[in-house]
N, CA, C and O atoms as a Tinker XYZ file with bonds, in Angstrom:
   476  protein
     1  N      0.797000   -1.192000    0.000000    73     2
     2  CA     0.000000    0.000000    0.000000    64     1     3
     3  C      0.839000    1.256000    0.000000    63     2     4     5
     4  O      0.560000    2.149000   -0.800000    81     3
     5  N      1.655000    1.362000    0.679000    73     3     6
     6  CA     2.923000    2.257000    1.007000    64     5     7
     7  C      3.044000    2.595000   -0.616000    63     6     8     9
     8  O      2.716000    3.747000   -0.900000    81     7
     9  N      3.550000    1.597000   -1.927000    73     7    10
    10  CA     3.731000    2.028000   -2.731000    64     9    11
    11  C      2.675000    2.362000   -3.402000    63    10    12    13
    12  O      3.176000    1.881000   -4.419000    81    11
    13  N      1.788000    2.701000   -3.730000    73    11    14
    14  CA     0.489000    3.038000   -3.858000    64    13    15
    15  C      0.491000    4.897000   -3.899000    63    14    16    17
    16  O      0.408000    5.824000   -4.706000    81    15
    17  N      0.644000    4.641000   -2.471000    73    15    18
    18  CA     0.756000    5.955000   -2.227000    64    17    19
    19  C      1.351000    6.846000   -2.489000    63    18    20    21
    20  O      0.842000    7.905000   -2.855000    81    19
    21  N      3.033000    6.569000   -2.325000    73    19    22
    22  CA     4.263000    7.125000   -3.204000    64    21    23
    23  C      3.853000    7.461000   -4.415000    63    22    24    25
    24  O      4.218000    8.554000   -4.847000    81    23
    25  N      3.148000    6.747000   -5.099000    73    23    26
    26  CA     2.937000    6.430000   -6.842000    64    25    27
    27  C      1.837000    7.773000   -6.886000    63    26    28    29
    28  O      1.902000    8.458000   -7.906000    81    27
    29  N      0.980000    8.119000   -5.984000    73    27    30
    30  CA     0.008000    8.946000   -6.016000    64    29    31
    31  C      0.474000   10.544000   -5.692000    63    30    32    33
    32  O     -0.158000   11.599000   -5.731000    81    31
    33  N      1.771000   10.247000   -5.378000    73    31    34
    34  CA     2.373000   11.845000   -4.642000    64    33    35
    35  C      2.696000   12.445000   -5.599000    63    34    36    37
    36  O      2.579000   13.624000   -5.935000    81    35
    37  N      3.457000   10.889000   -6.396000    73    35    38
    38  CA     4.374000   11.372000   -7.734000    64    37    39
    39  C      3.737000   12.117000   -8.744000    63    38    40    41
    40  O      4.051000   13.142000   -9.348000    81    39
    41  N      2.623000   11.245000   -8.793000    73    39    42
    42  CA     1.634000   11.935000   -9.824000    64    41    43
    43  C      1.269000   13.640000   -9.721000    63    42    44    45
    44  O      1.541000   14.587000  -10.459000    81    43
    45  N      0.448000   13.506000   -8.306000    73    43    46
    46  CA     0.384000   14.838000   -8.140000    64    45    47
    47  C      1.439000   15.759000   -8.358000    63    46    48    49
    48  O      1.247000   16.587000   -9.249000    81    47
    49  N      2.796000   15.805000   -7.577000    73    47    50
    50  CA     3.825000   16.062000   -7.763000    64    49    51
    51  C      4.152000   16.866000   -9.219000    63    50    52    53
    52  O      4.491000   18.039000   -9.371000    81    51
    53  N      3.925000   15.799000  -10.246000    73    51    54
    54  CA     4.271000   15.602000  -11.683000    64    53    55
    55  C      3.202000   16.734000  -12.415000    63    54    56    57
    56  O      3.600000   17.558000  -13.238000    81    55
    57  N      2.212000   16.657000  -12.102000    73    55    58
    58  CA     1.377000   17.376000  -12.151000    64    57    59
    59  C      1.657000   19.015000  -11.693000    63    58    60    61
    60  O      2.005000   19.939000  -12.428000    81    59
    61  N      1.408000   19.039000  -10.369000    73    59    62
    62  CA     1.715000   20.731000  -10.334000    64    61    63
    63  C      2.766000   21.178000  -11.287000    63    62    64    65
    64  O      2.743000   22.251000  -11.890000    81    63
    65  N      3.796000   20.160000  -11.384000    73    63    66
    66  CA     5.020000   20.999000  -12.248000    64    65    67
    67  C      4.547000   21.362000  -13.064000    63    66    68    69
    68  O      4.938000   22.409000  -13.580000    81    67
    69  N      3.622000   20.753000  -13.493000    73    67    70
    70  CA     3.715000   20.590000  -15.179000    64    69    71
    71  C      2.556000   21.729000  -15.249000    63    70    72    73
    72  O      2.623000   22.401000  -16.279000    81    71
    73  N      1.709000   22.011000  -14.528000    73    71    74
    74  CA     0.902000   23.270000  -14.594000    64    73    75
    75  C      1.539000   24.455000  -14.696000    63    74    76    77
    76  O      1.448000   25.288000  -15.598000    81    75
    77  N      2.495000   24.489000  -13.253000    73    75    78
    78  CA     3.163000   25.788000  -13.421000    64    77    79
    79  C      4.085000   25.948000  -14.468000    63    78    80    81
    80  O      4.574000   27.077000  -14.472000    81    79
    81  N      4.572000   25.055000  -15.536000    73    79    82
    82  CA     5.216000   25.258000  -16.680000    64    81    83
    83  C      4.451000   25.511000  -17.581000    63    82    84    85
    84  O      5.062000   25.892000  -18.579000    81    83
    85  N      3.107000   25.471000  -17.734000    73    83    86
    86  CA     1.957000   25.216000  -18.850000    64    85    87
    87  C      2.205000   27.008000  -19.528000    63    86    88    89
    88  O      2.808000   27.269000  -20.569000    81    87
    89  N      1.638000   27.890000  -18.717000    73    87    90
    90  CA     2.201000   29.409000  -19.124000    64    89    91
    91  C      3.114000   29.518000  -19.890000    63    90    92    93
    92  O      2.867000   29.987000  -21.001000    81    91
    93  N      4.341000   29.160000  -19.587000    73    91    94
    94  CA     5.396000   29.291000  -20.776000    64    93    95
    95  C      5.649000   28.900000  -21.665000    63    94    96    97
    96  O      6.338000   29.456000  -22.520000    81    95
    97  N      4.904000   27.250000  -21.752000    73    95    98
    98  CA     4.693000   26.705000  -23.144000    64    97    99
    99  C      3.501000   27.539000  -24.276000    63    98   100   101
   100  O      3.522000   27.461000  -25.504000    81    99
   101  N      2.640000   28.223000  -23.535000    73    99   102
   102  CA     1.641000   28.934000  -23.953000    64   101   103
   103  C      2.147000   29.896000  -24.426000    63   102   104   105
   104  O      1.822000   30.134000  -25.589000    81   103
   105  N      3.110000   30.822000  -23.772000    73   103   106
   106  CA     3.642000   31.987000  -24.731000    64   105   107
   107  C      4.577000   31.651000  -25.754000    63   106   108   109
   108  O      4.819000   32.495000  -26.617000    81   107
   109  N      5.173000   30.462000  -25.780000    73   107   110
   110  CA     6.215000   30.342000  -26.915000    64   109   111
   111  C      5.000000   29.729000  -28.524000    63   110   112   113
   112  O      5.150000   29.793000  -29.744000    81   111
   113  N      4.030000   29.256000  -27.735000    73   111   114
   114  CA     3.227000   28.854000  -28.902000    64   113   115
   115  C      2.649000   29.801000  -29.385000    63   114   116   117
   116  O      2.365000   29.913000  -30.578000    81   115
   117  N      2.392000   30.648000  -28.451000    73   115   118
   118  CA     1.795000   31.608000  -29.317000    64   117   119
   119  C      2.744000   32.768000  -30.209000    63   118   120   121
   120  O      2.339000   33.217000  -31.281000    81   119
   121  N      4.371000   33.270000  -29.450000    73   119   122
   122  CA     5.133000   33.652000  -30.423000    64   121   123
   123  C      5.310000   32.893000  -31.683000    63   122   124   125
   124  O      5.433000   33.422000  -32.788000    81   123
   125  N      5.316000   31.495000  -31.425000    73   123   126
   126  CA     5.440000   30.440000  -32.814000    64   125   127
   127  C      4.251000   30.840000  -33.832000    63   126   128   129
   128  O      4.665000   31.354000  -34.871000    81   127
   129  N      2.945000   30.708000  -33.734000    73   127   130
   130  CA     1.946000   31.594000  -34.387000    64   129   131
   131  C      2.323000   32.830000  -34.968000    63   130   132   133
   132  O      2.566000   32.822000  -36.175000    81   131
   133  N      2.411000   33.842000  -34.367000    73   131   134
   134  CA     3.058000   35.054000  -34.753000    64   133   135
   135  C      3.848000   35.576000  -35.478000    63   134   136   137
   136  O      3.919000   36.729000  -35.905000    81   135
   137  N      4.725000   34.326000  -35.684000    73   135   138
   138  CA     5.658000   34.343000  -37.008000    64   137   139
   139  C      5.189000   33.456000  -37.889000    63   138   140   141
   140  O      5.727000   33.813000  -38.937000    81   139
   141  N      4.580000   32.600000  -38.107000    73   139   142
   142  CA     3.967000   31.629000  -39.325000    64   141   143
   143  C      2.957000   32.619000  -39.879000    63   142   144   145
   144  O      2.967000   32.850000  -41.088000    81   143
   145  N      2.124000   33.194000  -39.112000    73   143   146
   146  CA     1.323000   34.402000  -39.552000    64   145   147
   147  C      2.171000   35.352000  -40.248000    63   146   148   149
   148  O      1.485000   35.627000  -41.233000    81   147
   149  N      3.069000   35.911000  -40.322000    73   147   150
   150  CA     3.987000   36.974000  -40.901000    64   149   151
   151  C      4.448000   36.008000  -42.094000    63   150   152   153
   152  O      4.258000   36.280000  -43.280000    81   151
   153  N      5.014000   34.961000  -41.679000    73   151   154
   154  CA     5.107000   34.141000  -43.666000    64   153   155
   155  C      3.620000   33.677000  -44.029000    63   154   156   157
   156  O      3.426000   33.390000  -45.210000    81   155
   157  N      2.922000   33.610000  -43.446000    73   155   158
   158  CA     1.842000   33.226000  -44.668000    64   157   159
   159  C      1.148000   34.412000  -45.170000    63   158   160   161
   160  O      0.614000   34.397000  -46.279000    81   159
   161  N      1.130000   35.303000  -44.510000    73   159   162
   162  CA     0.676000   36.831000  -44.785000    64   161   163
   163  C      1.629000   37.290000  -46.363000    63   162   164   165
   164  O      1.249000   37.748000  -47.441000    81   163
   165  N      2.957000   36.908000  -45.843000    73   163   166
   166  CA     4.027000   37.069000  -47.223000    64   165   167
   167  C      3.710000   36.514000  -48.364000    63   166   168   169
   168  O      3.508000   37.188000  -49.374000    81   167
   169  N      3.622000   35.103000  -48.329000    73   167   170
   170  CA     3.532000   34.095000  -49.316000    64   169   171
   171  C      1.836000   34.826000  -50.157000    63   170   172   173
   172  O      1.539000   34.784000  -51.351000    81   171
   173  N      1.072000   35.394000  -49.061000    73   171   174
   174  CA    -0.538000   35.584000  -49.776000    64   173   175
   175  C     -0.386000   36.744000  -50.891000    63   174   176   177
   176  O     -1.122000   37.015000  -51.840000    81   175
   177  N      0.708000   37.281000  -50.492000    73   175   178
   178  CA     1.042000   38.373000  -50.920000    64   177   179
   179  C      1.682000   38.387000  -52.393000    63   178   180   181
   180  O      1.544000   39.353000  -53.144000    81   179
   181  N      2.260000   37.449000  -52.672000    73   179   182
   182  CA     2.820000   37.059000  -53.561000    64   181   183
   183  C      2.349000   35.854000  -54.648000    63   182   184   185
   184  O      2.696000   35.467000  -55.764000    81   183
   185  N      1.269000   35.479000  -53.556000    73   183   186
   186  CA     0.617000   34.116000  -54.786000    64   185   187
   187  C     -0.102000   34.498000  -55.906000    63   186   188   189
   188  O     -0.837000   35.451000  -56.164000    81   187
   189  N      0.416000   33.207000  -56.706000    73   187   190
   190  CA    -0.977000   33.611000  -58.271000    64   189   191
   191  C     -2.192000   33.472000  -57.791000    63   190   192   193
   192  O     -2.182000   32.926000  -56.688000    81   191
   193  N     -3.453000   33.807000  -58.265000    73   191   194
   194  CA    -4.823000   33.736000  -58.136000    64   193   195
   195  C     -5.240000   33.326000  -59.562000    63   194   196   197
   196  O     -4.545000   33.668000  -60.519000    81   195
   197  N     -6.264000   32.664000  -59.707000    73   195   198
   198  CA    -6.723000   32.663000  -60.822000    64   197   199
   199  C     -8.051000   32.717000  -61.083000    63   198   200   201
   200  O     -8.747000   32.446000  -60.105000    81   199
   201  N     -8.698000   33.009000  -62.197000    73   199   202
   202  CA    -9.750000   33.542000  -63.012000    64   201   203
   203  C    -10.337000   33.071000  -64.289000    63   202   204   205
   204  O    -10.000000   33.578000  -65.359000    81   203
   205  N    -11.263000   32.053000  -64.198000    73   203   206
   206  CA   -11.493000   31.646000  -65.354000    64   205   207
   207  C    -12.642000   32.140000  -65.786000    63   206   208   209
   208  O    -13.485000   32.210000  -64.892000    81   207
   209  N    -13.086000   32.616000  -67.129000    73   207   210
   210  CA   -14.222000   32.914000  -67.643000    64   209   211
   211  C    -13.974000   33.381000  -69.145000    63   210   212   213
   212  O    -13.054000   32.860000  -69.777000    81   211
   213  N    -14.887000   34.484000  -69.804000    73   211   214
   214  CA   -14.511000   34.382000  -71.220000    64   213   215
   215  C    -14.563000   36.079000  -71.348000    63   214   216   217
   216  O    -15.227000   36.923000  -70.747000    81   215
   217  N    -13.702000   36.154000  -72.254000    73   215   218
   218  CA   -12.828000   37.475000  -72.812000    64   217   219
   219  C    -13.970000   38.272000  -73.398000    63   218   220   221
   220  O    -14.407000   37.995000  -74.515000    81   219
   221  N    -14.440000   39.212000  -72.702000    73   219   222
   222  CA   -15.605000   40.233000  -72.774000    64   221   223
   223  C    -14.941000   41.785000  -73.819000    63   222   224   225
   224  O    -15.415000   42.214000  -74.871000    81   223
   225  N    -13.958000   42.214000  -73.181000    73   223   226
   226  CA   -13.363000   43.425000  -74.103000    64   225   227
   227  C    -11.419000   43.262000  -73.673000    63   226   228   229
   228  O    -11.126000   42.705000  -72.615000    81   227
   229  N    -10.719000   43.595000  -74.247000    73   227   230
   230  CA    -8.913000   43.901000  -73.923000    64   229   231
   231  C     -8.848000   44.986000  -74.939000    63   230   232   233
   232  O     -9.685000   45.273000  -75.794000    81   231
   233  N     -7.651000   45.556000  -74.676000    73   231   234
   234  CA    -6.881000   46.352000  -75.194000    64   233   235
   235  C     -5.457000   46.233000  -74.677000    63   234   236   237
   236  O     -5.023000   45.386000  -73.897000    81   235
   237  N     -4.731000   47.364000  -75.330000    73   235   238
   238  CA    -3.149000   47.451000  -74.640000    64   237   239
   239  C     -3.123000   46.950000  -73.170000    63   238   240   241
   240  O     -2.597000   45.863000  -72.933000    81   239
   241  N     -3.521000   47.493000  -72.439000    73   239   242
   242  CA    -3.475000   47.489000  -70.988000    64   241   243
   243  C     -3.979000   46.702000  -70.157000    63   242   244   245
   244  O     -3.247000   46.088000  -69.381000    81   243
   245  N     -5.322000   46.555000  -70.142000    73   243   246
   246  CA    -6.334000   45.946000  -69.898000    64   245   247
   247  C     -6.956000   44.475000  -70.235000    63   246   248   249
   248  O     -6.652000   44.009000  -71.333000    81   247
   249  N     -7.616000   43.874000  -69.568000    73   247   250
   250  CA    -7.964000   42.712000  -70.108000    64   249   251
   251  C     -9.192000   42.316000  -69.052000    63   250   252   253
   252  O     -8.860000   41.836000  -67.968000    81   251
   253  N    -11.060000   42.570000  -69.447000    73   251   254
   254  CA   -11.461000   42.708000  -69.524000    64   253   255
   255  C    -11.987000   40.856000  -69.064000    63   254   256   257
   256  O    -11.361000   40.232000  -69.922000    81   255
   257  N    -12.575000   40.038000  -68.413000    73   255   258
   258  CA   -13.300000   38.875000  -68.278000    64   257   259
   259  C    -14.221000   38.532000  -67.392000    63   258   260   261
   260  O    -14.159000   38.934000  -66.230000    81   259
   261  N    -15.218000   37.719000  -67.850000    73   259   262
   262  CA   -16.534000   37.438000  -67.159000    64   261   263
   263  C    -16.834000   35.971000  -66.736000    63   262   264   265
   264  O    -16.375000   35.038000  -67.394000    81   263
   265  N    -17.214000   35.873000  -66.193000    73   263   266
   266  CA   -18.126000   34.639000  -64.977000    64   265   267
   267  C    -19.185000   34.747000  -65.325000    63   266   268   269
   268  O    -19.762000   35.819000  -65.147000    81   267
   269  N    -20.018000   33.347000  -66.137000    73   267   270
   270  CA   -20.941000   33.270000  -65.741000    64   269   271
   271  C    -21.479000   31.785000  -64.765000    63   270   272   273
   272  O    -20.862000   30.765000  -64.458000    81   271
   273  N    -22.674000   32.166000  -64.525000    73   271   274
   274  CA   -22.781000   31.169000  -63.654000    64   273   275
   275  C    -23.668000   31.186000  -62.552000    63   274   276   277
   276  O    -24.490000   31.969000  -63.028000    81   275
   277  N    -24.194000   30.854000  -61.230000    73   275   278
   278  CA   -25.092000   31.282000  -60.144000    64   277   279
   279  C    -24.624000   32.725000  -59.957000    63   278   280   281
   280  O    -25.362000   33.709000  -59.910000    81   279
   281  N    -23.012000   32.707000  -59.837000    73   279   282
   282  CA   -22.626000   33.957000  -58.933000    64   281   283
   283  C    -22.091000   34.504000  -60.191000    63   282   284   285
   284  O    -20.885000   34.295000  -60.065000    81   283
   285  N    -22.321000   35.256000  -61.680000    73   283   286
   286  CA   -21.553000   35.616000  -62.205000    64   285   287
   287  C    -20.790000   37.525000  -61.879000    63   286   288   289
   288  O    -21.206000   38.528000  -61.299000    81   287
   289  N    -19.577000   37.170000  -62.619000    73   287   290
   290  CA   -18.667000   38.504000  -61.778000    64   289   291
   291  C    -17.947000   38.883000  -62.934000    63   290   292   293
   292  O    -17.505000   37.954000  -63.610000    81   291
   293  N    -17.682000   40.296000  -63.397000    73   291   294
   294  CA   -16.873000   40.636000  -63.894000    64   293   295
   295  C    -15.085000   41.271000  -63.898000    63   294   296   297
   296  O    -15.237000   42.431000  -64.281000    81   295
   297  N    -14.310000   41.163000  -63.780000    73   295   298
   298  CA   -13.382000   41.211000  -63.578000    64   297   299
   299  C    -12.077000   42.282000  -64.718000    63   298   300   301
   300  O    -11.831000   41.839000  -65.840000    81   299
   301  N    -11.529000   43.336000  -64.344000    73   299   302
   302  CA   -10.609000   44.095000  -64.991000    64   301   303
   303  C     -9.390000   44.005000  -64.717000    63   302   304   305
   304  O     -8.900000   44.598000  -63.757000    81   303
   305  N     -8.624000   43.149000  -65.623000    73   303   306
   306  CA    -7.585000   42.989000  -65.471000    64   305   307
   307  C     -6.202000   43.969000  -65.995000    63   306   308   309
   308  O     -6.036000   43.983000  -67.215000    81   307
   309  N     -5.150000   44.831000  -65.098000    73   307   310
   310  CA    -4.204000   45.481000  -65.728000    64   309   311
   311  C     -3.223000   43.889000  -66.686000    63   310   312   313
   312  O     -2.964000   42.773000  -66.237000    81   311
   313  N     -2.986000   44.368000  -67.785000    73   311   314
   314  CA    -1.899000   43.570000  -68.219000    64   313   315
   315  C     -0.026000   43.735000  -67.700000    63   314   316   317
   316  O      0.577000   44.798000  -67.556000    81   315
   317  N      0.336000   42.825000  -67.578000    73   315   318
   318  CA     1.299000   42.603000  -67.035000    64   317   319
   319  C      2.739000   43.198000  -68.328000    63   318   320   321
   320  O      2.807000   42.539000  -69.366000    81   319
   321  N      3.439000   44.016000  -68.203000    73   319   322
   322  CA     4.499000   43.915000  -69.259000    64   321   323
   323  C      4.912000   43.129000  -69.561000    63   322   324   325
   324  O      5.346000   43.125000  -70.713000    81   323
   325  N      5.063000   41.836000  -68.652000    73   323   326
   326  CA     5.697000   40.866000  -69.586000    64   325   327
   327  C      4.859000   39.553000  -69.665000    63   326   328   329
   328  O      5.292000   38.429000  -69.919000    81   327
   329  N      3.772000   39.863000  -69.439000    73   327   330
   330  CA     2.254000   38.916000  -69.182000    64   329   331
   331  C      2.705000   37.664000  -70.543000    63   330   332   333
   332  O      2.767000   38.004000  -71.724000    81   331
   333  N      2.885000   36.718000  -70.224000    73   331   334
   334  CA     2.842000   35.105000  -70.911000    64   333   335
   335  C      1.081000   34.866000  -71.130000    63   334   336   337
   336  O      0.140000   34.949000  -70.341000    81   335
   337  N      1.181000   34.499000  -72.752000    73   335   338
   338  CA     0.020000   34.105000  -73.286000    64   337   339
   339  C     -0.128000   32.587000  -73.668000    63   338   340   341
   340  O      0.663000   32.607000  -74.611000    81   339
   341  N     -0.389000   31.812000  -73.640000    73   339   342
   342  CA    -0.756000   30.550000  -74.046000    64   341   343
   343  C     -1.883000   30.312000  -74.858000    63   342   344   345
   344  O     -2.964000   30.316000  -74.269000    81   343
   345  N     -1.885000   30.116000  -76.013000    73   343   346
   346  CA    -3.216000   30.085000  -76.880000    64   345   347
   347  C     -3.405000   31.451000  -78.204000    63   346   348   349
   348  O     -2.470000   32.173000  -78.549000    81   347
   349  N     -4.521000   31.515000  -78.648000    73   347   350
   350  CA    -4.832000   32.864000  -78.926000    64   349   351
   351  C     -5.766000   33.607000  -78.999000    63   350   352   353
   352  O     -6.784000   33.527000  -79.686000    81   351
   353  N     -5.268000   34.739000  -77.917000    73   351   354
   354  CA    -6.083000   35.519000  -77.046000    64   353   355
   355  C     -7.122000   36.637000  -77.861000    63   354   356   357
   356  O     -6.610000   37.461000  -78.619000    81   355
   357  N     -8.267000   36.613000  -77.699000    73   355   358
   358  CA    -8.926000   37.281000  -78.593000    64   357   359
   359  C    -10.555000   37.235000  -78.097000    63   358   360   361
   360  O    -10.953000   36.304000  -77.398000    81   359
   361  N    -11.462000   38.349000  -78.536000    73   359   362
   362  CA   -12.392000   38.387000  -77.287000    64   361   363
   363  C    -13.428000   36.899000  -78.016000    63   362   364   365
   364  O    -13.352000   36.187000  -79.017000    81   363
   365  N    -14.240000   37.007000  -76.951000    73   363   366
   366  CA   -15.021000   35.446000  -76.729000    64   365   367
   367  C    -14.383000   34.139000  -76.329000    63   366   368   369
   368  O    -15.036000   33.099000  -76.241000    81   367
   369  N    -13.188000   34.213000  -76.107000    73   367   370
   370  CA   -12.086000   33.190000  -75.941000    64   369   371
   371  C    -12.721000   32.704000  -74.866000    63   370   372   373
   372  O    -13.664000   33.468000  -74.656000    81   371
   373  N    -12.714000   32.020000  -74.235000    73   371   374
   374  CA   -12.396000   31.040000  -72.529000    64   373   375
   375  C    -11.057000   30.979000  -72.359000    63   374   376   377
   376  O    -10.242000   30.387000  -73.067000    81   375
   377  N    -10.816000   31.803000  -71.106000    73   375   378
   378  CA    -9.694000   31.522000  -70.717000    64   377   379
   379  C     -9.739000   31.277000  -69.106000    63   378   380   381
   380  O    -10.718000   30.999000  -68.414000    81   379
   381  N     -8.175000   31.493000  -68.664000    73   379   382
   382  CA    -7.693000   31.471000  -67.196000    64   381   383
   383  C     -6.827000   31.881000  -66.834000    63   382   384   385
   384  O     -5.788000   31.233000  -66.961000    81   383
   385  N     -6.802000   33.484000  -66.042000    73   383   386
   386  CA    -6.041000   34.408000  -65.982000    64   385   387
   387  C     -5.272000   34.253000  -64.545000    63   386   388   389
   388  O     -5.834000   34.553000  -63.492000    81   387
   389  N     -3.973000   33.769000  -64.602000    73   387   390
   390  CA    -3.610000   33.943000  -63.408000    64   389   391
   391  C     -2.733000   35.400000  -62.708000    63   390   392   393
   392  O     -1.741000   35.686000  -63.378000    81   391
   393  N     -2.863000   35.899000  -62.044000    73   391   394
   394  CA    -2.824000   36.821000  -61.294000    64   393   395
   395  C     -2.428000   37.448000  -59.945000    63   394   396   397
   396  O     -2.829000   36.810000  -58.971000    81   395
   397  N     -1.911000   38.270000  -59.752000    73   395   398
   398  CA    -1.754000   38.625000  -58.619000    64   397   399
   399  C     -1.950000   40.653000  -58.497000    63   398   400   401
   400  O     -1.723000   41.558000  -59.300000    81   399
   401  N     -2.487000   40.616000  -57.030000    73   399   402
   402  CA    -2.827000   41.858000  -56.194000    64   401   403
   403  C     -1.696000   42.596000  -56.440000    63   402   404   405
   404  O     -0.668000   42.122000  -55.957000    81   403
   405  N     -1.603000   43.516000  -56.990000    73   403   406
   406  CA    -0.815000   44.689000  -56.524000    64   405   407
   407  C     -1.296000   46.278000  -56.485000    63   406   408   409
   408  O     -1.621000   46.966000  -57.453000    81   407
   409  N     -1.239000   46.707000  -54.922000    73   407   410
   410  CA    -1.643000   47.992000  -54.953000    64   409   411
   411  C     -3.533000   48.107000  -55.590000    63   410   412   413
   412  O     -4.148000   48.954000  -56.238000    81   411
   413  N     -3.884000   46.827000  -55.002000    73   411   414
   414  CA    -5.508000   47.528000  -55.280000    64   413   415
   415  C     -5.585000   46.812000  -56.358000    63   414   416   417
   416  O     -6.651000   46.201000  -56.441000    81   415
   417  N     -4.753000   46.631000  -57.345000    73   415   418
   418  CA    -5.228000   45.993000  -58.704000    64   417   419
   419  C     -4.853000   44.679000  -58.848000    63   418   420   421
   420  O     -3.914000   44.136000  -58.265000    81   419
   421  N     -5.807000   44.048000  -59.847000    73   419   422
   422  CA    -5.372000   42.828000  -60.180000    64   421   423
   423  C     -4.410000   42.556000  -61.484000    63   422   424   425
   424  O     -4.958000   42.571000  -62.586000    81   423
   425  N     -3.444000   42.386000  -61.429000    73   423   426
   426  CA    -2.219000   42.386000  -62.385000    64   425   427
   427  C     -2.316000   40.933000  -62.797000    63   426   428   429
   428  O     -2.211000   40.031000  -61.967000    81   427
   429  N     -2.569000   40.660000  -64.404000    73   427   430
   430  CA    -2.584000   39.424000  -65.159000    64   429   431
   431  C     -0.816000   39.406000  -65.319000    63   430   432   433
   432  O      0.020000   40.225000  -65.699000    81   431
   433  N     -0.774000   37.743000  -64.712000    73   431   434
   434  CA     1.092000   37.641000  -65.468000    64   433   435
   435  C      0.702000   36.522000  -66.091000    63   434   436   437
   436  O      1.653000   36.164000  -66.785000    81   435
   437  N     -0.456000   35.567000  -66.243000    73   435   438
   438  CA    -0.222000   35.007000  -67.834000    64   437   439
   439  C     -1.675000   34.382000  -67.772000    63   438   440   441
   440  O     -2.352000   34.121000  -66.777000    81   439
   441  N     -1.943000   34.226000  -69.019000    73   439   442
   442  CA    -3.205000   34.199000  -69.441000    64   441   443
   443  C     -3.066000   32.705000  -70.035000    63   442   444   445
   444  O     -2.105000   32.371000  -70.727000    81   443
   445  N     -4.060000   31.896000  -69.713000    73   443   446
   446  CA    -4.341000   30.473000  -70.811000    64   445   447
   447  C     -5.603000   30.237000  -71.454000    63   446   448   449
   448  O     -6.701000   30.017000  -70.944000    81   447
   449  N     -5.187000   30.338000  -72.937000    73   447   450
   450  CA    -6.479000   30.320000  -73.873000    64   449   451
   451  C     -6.636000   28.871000  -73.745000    63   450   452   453
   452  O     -5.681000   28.127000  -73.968000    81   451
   453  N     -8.064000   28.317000  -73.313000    73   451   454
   454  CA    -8.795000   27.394000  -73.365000    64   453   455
   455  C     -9.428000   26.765000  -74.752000    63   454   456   457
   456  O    -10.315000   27.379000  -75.344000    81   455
   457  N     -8.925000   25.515000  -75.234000    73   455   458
   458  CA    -9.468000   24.882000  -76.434000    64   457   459
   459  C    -10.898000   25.233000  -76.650000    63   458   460   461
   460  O    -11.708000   25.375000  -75.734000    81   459
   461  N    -11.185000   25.378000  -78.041000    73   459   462
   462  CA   -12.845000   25.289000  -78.202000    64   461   463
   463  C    -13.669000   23.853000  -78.140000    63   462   464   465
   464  O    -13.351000   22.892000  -78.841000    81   463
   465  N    -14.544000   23.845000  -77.397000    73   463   466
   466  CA   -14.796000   22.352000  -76.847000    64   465   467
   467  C    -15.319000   22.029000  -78.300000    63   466   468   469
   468  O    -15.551000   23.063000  -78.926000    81   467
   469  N    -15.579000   20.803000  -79.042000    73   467   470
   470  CA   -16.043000   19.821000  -80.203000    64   469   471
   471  C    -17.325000   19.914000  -79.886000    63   470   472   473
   472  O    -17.731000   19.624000  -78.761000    81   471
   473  N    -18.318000   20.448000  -81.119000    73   471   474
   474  CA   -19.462000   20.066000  -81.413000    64   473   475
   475  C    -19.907000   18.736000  -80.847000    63   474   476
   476  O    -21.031000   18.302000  -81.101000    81   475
């Protein structure tokens, strides 16, 4: 019984420690957060987005595409100076504009013209 008891001190014992250490594991997890938040904030910052729908109006600059669908949306795209085309781009097309945020706008860096599906 004696050991029983010992075994029950330990526990407790084992226990308070481990409470009064619990706080400091809590703030390092949460500094650990704090910085994964600052790179994924980065990385969002920098990812492509993309946009599929069909080529409504372009010009020089611009590039102009629509959604249709339950939720349809229109979308104005700045062209990219050195924007990569795949296909050929021309209005009524289907395409898929990938993209990224800069400064408020959505900046196309390359566009993929979508096959015309077969009768």
């Amino acid at each position: 019984m004696k050991k029983g008891r010992d075994l029950i001190a330990m526990a407790v014992a084992l226990a308070v420690a481990l409470g009064s250490l619990a706080p400091l594991g809590a703030t390092a997890t949460v500094a650990w957060a704090k910085e994964g938040t600052t790179a994924s904030a980065a990385k969002k910052k920098y990812a492509l987005h993309q946009f599929t729908g069909t080529v409504v109006a372009m010009d020089k600059s611009t590039l102009t595409v629509e959604k249709s669908g339950k939720a349809p949306q229109t979308r104005v795209f700045t062209r990219y100076a050195e924007m990569k085309t795949t296909g050929s781009l021309e209005k009524d097309a289907r395409v898929t504009v990938y993209y990224r945020d800069e400064d408020g706008r959505s900046v196309a860096r390359k566009v993929v013209v979508k096959d015309a599906e077969a009768p």
